[in-house]
C-alpha positions in Angstrom: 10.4 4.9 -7.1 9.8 2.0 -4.6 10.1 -0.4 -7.9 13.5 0.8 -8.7 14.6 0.4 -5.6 13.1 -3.0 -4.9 14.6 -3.9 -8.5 18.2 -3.1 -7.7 17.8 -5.1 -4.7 16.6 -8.4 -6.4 13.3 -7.7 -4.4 9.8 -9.1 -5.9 6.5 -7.5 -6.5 4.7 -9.9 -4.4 7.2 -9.5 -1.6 6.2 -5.8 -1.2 3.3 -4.5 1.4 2.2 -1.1 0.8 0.1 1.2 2.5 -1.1 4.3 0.8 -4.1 7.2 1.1 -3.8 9.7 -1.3 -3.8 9.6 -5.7 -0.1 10.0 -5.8 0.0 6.2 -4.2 -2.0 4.8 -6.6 0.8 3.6 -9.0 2.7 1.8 -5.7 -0.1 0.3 -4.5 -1.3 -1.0 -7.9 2.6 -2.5 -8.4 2.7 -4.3 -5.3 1.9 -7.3 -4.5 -0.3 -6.6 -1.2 -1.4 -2.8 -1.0 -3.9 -1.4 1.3 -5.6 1.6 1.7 -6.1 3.3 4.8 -9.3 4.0 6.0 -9.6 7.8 5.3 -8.2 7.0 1.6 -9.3 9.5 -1.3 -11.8 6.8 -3.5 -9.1 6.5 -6.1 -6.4 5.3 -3.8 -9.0 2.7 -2.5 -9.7 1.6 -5.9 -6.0 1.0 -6.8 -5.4 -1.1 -3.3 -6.2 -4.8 -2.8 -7.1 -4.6 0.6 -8.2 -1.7 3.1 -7.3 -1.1 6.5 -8.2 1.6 9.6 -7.4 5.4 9.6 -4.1 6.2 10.1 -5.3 7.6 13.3 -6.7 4.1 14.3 -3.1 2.7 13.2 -4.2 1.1 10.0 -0.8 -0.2 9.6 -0.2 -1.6 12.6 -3.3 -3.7 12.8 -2.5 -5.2 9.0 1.2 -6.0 10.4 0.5 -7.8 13.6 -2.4 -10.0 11.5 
């Protein structure tokens, strides 16, 4: 999992970004510190996020990386 591997690496939590659409992101973007979910996310994944971004057509994550 992305914790485990953020564990072993002495990496925080509330260092980690994710971006996520679907329900099988839902316990990433609940663990990190920043999540967003892209615009065409299933209702679930949007729930779990903290923030929301565009479609993944409309590169969602490009436009919350250059912010």
């Amino acid at each position: 999992t992305l914790a485990a591997c953020c564990a072993e690496r002495g990496i925080a939590p509330a260092e980690v970004v994710a971006f996520g659409d679907m329900p099988n992101d839902i316990e990433m973007l609940s663990w990190a510190g920043a999540s967003f979910a892209m615009g065409n996310a299933h209702p679930d994944a949007v729930a779990a996020a903290s923030g929301r971004t565009a479609t993944n057509e409309e590169d969602g994550v490009a436009i919350v990386i250059e912010r």
